[in-house]
SEKEZA-756615 format. One record per residue: x, y, z of N, C-alpha, C in turn. Coordinates in steps of 0.05 Angstrom, whole numbers, plus 32768, in hexadecimal, padded with zeros to 4 digits. Each point is the difference from the previous one (the first is absolute). Example, Ala and Ser with C-alpha at 12.3 -4.5 7.8 and 13.67 -1.06 7.14 Angstrom:
// SEKEZA-756615
81087F8E809C7FEE80188000801280188000/7FF980157FF28010801880017FF18016800E/
//
This chain:
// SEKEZA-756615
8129809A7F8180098001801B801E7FFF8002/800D8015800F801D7FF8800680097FF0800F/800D7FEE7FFA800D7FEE8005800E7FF28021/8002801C800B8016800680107FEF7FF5801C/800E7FF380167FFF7FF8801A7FEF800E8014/800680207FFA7FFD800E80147FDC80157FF3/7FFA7FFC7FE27FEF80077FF17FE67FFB8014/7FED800A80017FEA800180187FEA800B7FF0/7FE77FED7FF67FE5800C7FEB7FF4800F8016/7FF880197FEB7FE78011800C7FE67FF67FFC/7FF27FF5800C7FE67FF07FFC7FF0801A8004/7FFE800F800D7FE880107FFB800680167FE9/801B80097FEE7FFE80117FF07FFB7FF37FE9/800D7FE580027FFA7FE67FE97FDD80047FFC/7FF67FF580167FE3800780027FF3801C7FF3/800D800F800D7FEC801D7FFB800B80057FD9/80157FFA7FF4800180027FE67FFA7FEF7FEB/7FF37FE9800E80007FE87FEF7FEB7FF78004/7FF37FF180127FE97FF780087FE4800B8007/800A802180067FE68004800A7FF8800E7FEC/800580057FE3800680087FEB7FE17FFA7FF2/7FF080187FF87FE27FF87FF880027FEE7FE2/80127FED7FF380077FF87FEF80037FE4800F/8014800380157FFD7FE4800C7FE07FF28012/7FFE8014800E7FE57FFE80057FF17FF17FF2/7FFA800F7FE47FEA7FEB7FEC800E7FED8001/80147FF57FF780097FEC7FF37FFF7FE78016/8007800B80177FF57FED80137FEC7FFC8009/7FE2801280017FE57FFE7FFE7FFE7FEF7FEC/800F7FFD7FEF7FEF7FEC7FE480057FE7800B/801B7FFA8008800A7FE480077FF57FF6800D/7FF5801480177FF47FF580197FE07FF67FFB/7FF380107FE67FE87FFD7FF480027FE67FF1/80117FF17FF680067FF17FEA80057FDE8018/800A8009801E80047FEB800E7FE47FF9800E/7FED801780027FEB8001800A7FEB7FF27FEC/800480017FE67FED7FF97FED80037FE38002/801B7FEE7FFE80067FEC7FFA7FF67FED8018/800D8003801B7FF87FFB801880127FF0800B/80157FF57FF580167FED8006801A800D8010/7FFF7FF28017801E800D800980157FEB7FFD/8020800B7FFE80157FEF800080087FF87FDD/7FF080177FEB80057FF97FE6800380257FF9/800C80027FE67FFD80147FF57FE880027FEA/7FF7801680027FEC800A7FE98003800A7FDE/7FFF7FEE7FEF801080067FE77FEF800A7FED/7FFE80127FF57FED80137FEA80007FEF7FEC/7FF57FF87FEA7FF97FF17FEE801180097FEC/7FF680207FFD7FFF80197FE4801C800C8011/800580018012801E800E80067FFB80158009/7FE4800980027FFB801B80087FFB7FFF801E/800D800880167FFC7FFC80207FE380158001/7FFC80187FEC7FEF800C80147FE07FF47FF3/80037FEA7FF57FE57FF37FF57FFB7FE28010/7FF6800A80127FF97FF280177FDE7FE97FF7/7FFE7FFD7FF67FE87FF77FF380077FDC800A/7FE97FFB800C800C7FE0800B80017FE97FE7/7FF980097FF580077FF37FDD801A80037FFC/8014800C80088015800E7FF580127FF08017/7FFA7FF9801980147FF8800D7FFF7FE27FFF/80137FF48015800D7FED800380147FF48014/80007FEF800480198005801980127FEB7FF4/8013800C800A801C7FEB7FFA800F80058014/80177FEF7FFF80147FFF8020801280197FF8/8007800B801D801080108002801180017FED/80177FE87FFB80117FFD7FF2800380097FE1/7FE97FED7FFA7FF980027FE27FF180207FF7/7FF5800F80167FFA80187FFA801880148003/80118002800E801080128005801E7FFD7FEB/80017FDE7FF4801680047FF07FFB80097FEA/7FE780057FF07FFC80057FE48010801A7FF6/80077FFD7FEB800A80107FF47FE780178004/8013801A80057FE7801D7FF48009800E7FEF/80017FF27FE98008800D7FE87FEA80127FE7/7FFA800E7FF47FF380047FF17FEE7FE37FEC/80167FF17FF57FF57FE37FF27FFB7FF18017/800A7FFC80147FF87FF180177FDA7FF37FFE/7FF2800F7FF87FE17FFA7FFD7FFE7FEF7FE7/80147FF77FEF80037FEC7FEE80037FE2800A/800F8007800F80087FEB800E7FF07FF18012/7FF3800F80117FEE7FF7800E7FE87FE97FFE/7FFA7FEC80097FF37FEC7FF27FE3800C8018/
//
């Protein structure tokens, strides 16, 4: 994003190239499947295996926002993971 004062976002071309995008789509169908499976609101949903589109309620988990959103997403990152 530029920087500048007077800079003004396009929310609907933002939208029409990014979001409504049949790639984003799934990926947010899964998340939304994965919050649905768990049943907890006010936590994030954390994949076990690292794989988001393996929604299997064996596979999930919840953890706080925090601790889900800072993890590293590195390739070895799934080493790490306890």
């Amino acid at each position: 994003m530029p920087s500048s004062k007077n800079y003004k976002r396009n929310y609907k071309k933002e939208y029409k190239n990014y979001h409504s995008s049949p790639e984003q789509k799934k990926k947010r169908a899964s998340r939304n499947a994965a919050n649905r499976a768990v049943g907890v609101k006010g936590k994030d949903v954390d994949h076990k295996n690292g794989n988001p589109m393996d929604n299997r309620k064996s596979n999930l988990r919840t953890v706080s926002k925090k601790t889900n959103r800072s993890f590293p997403r590195t390739k070895t990152a799934k080493k790490k993971r306890k």
